[in-house]
C-alpha positions as CSV (number, residue, x, y, z in Angstrom):
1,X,0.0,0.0,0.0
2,X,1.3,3.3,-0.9
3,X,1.5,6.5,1.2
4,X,0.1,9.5,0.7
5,X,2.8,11.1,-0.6
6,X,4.2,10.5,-4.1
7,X,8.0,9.9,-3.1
8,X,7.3,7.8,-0.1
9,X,7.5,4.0,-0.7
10,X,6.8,0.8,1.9
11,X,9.8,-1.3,2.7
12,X,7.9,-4.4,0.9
13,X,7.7,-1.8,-2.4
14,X,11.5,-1.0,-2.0
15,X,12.3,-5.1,-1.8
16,X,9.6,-5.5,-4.9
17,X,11.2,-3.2,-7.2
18,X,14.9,-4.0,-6.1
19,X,14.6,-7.7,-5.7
20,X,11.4,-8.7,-6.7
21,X,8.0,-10.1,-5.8
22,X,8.1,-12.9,-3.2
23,X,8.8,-16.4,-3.9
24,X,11.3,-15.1,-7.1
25,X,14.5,-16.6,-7.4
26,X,16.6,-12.7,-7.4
27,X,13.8,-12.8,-4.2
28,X,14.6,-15.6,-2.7
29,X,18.2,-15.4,-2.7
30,X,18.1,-11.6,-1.0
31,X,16.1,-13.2,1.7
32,X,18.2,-16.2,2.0
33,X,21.8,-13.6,2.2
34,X,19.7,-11.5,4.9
35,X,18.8,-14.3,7.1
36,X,22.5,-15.1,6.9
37,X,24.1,-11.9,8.3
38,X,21.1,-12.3,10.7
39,X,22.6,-15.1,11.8
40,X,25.9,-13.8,11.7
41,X,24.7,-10.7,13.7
42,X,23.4,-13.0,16.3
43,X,26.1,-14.8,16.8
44,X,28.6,-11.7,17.4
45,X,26.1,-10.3,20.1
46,X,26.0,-13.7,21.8
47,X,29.7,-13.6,21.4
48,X,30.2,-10.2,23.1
49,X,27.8,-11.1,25.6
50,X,30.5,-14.2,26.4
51,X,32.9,-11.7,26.5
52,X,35.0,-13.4,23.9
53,X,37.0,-12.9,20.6
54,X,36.6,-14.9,17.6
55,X,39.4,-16.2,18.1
56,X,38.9,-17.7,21.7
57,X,35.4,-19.1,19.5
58,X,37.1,-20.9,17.1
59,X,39.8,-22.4,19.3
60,X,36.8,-23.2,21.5
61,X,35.0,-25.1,18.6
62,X,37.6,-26.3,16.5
63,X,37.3,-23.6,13.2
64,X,39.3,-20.6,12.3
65,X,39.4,-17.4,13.2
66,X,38.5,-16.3,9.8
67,X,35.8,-18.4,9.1
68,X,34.2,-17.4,12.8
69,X,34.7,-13.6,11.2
70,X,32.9,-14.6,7.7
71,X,29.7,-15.6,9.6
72,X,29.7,-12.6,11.8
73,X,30.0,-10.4,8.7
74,X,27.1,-12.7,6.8
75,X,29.8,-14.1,3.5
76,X,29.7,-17.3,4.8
77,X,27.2,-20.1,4.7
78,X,27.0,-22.2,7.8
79,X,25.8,-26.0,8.6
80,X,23.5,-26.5,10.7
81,X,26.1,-28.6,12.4
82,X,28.1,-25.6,13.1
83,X,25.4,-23.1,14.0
84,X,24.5,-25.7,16.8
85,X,28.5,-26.2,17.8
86,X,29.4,-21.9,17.7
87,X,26.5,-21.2,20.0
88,X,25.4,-24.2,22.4
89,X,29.8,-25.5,22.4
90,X,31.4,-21.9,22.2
91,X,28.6,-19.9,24.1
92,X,27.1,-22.3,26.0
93,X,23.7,-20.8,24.7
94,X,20.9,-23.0,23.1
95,X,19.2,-22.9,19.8
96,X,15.2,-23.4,19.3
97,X,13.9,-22.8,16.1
98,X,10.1,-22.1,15.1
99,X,9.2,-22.8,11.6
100,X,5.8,-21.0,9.8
């Protein structure tokens, strides 16, 4: 839905005319890359909150430095495997997941 004013666009507009309509492939891969620097930005919090530096993670889990600093800047996919192993291992945190 459109504002009143001419020049004044939603946020879904803006993601339609950039990446397209919902369920697009240009769509669904924008979504998929944000949901991964979400991730990545959820794991540096939880990270900060334990006080610790990426590299005290990834001796802690058994990775590198560098791929603990790709996730946190969202240019790296991650297994499921390791999302589980970075935050309930290294943080001591636990993962839940709702699906809709």
């Amino acid at each position: 839905m459109k504002a009143n004013k001419k020049n004044i666009t939603t946020l879904e507009e803006h993601f339609e005319t950039r990446y397209g309509k919902i369920g697009t492939k240009t769509r669904t891969e924008f979504e998929i890359k944000a949901k991964s620097f979400a991730i990545g930005e959820i794991i540096k919090e939880e990270r900060h909150l334990a006080k610790m530096t990426q590299q005290e993670l990834a001796e802690k889990t058994g990775t590198r430095k560098s791929f603990i600093s790709r996730i946190e800047n969202g240019h790296s996919d991650i297994q499921l495997s390791t999302l589980y192993r970075l935050i309930e291992t290294g943080l001591g945190r636990k993962i839940s997941f709702t699906i809709q």
